[in-house]
C-alpha positions as CSV (number, residue, x, y, z in Angstrom):
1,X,5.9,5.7,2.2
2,X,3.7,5.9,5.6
3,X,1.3,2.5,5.5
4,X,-2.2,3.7,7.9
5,X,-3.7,0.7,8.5
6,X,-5.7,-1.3,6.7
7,X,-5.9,0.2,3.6
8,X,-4.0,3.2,3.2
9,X,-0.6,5.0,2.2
10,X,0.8,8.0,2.5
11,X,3.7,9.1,0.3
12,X,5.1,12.3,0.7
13,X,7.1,13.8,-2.0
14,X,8.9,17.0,-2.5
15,X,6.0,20.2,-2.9
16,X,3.7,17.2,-3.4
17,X,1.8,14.1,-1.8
18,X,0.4,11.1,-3.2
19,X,-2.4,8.9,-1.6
20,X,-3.2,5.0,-2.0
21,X,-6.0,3.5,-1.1
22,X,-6.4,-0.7,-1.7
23,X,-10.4,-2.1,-1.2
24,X,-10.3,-5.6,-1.4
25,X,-13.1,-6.8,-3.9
26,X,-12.6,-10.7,-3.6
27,X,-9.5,-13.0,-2.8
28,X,-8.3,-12.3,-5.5
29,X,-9.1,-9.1,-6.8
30,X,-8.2,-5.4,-5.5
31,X,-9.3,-1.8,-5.9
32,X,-6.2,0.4,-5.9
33,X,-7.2,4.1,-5.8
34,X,-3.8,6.3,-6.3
35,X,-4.7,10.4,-5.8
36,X,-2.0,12.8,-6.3
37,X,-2.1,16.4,-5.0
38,X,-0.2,19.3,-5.6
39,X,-0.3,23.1,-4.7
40,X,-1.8,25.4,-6.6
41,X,1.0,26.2,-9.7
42,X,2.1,29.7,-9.8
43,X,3.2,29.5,-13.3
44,X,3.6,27.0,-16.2
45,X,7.0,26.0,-15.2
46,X,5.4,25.0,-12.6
47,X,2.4,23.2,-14.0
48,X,4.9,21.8,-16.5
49,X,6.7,20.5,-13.7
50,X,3.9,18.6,-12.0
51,X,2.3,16.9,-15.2
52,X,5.8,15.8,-16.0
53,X,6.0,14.7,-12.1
54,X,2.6,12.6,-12.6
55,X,3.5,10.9,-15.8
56,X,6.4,9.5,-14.4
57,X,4.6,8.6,-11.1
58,X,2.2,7.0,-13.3
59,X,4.8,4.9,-15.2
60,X,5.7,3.9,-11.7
61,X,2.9,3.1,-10.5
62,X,2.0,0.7,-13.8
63,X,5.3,-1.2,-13.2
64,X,4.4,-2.0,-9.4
65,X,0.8,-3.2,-10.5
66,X,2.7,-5.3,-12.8
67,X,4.6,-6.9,-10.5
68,X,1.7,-7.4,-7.8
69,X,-0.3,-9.3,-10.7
70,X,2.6,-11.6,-11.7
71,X,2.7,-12.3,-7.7
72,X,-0.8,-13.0,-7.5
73,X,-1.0,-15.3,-10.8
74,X,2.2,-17.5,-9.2
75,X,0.4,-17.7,-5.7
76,X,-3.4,-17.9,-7.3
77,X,-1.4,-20.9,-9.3
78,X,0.0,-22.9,-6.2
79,X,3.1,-23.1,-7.8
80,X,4.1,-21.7,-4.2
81,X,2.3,-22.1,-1.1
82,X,4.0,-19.3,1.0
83,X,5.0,-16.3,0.5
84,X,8.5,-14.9,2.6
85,X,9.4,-11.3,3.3
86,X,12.9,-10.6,3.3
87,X,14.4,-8.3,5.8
88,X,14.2,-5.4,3.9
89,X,10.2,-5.1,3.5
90,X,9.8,-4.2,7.1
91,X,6.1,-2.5,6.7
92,X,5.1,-5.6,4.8
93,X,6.1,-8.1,8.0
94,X,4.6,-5.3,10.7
95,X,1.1,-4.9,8.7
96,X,1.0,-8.8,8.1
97,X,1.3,-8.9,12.1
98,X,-1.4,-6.3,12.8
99,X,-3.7,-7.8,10.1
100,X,-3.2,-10.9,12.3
101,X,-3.8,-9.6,15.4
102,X,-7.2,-7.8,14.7
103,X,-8.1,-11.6,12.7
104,X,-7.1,-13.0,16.1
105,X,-9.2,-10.5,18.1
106,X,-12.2,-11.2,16.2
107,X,-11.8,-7.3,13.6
108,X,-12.1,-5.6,17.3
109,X,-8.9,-2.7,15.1
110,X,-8.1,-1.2,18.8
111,X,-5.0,-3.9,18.6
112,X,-3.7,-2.6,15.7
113,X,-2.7,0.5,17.6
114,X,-1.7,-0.6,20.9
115,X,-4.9,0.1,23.2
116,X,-5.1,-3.3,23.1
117,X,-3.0,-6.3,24.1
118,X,-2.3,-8.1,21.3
119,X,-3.6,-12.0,20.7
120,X,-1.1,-13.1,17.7
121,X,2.8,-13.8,18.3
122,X,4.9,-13.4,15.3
C-alpha cells in the first residue's frame, strides 16, 4: 500500500488496483471512499475471477473499518490519552510527521514533500 499524502492510498494488486480515499467530516467522523479497478475481462473466468477478488476485498475492507471504529470509540472514550505506533507501522509514524509539519507550517503542503524545510522534529 502506497500512502499519497493527505488522503489517499494506492494499493496495487496483481491485474488489479484498488484506491482509498479518507475526507475527514468532523473529529470524529470519516468518509472512506474505496474504488477498485480492473481490466476489461476477456471472458467469464475472468469476470468470475474479479467479482470473487472484490468480495473478498470487501470482507477485508469491513474487518479494517471494524477495527478503526473500536479504536476511535476507546480514544473518543479517554480511556486512553495517547495512542503509540509500534515499529512495524512505519507509514503511520512518517504521515503523522508530515501531517505535523504542514500543521507547523501553517497547511503551506510544500513540506510534506521536501521543497520545504521542515518546522516539526519527531
Amino acid at each position: 500500500v502506497n500512502g499519497i499524502f493527505p488522503n489517499m492510498m494506492l494499493d496495487p494488486q496483481q491485474n488489479s488496483y484498488f484506491t482509498y480515499h479518507m475526507w475527514p467530516l468532523a473529529a470524529d467522523r470519516t468518509l472512506w471512499e474505496v474504488t477498485a479497478y480492473f481490466p476489461e475481462p476477456r471472458n467469464a473466468a475472468q469476470r468470475f475471477s474479479q467479482e470473487y477478488g472484490r468480495v473478498i476485498f470487501r470482507d477485508v475492507i469491513l474487518e479494517d473499518g471494524s477495527t478503526l471504529e473500536k479504536t476511535r470509540s476507546v480514544l473518543t472514550s479517554g480511556a486512553r490519552t495517547h495512542f503509540l505506533f509500534q515499529d512495524e507501522e512505519l507509514m503511520l509514524r512518517h504521515d503523522n510527521n508530515v501531517l505535523h509539519s504542514v500543521i507547523a507550517a501553517g497547511g503551506d503542503t510544500s513540506v510534506a514533500d521536501g521543497r520545504r524545510e521542515t518546522p516539526y522534529a519527531a
